[in-house]
C-alpha positions in Angstrom: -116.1 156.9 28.1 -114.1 159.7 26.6 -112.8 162.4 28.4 -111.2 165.7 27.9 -107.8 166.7 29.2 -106.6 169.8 30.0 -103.1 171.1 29.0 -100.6 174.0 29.8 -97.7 174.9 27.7 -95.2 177.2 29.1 -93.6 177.5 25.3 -93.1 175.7 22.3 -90.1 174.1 21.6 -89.4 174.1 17.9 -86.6 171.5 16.2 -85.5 173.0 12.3 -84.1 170.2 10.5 -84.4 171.5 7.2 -80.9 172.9 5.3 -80.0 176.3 5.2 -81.0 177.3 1.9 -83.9 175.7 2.5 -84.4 177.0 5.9 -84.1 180.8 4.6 -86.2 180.1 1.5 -89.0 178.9 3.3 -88.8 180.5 6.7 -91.1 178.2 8.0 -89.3 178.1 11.5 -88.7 181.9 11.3 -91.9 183.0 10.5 -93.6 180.9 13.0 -90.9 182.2 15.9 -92.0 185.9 14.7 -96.0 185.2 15.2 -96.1 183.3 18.7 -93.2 186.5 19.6 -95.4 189.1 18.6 -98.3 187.1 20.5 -96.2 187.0 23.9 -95.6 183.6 23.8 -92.3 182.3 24.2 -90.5 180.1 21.7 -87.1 178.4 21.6 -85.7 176.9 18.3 -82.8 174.3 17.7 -81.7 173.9 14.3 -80.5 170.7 13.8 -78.8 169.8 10.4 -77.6 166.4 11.4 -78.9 163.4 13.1 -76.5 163.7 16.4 -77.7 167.0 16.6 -80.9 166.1 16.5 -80.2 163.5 19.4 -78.7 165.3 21.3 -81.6 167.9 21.5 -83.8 165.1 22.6 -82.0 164.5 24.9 -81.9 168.2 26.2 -85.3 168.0 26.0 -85.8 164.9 28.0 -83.8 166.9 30.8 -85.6 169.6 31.0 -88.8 168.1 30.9 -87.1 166.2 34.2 -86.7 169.3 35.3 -90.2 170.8 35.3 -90.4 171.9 32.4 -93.5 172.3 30.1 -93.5 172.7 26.4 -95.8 171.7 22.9 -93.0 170.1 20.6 -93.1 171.1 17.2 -91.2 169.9 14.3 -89.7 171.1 11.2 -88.5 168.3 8.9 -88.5 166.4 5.6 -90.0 163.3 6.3 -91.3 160.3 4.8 -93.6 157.0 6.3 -90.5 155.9 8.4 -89.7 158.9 9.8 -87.6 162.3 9.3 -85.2 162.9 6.3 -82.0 165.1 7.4 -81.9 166.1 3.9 -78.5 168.2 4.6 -76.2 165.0 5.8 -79.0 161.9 3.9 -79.7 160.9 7.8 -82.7 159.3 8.8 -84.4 159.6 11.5 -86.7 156.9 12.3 -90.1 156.8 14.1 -88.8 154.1 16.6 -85.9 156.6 17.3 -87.7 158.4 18.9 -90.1 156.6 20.8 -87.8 156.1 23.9 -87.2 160.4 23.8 -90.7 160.9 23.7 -92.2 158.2 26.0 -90.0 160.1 28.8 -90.6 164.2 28.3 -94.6 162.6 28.4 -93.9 160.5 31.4 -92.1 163.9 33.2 -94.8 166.1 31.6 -97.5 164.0 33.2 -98.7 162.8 29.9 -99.7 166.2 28.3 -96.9 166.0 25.5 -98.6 167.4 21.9 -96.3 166.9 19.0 -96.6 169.2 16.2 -95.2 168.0 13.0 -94.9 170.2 9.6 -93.2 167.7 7.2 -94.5 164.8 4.9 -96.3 162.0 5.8 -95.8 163.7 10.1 -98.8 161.9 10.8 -97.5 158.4 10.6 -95.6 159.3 13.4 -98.5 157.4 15.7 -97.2 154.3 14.9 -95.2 154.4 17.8 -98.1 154.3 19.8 -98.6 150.9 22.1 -101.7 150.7 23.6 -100.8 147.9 25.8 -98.2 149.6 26.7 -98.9 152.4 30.0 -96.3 155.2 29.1 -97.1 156.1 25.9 -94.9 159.0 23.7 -97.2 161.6 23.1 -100.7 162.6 24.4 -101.7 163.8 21.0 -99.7 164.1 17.6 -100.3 166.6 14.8 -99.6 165.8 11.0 -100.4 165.5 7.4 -100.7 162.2 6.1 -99.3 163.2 2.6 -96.6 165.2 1.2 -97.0 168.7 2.4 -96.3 171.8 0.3 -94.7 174.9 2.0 -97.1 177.0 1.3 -100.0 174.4 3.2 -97.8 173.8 5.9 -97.4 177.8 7.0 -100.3 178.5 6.7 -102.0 175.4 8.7 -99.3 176.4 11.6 -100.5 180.4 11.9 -103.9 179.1 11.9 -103.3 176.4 14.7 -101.5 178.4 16.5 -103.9 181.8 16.7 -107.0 179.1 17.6 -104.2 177.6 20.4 -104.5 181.2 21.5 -107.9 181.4 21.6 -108.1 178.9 23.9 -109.5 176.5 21.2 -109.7 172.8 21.8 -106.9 171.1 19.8 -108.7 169.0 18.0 -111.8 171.4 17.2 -108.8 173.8 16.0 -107.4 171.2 13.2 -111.2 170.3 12.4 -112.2 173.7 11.4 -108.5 174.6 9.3 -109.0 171.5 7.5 -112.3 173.1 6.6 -110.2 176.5 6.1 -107.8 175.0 3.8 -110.2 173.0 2.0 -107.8 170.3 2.9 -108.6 166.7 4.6 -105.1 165.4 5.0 -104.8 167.3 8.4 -105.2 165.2 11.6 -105.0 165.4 15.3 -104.8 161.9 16.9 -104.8 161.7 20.7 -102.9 158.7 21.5 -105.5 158.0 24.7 -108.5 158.9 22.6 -109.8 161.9 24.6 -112.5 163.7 22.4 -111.0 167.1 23.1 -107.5 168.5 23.8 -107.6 171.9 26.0 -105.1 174.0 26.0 -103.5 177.2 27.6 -100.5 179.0 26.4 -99.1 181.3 28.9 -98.0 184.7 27.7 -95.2 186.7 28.5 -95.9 188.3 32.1 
């Protein structure tokens, strides 16, 4: 039987790996920090132009989940079917790096980890998923199962984010921009198969 799960974000934690020039040409990061600001909802951003970097934010991030802390992960990347391209230094990323980071901010954040990816070919990203296995990395993942263009992906993460704020279910939300967008290469895949992921975002007090 499916069920529905509901999930509280104190912030969303955002990880830039794109280069500079790109990163200021685009703005994807930027402009995304600016709309969930001006919504009262509180953002953090690590830009990480190397794969260490990238690491070693993980790993921050597998702290503070240890610590209590609650965040949606969303990631800003080049990318390909193996993983993330850190286009600045020609570092890979791979999916299976980051299996381990994930399977343990899910495990502290009692399973409720959603992972947001805006870069090509994000959604293969569930292929880290092992059913068979009980601690899983994610609770639902976010991505395009192509390459994405800029202009796509910015759009797709104001309209996610204002039906997050809503109080939209997850998936519902990505149903109804893929209608938006005229665009089918969106997907939200719960890695437990719930029908519906509920959410709440808590705003600035």
């Amino acid at each position: 039987m499916e069920k529905e799960l509901d999930v509280e974000y104190d912030q969303i934690f955002i990880i830039d790996c794109l280069p500079e020039e790109e990163r200021e040409k685009y703005k994807i990061s930027q402009d995304l920090m600016q709309f969930l600001a001006d919504n009262g909802i509180k953002q953090e951003t690590s830009i990480c132009r190397n794969r260490p970097l990238f690491m070693a934010t993980m790993k921050s991030l597998e702290k503070r989940a240890a610590n209590g802390e609650k965040f949606a992960l969303h990631i800003i990347s080049h990318g390909d079917a193996k993983g993330l391209w850190i286009k600045s230094t020609d570092e890979d990323v791979l999916w299976t790096d980051l299996r381990n980071f994930l399977k343990e901010i899910n495990s502290h954040m009692k399973g409720s980890l959603i992972v947001n990816m805006t870069s090509c070919l994000g959604l293969h990203g569930i292929k880290i998923v092992d059913e068979n296995e009980a601690q899983l990395p994610f609770f639902g993942l976010i991505g395009y199962s192509k390459d994405l263009p800029v202009g796509i992906g910015k759009e797709f993460n104001r309209e996610f984010y204002q039906k997050m704020l809503a109080g939209e279910d997850i998936s519902q939300a990505v149903s109804e921009i893929k209608t938006t967008l005229s665009d089918d290469n969106f997907y939200c895949i719960s890695a437990l198969g719930y029908k519906a992921i509920k959410n709440t975002l808590n705003r600035y007090k």
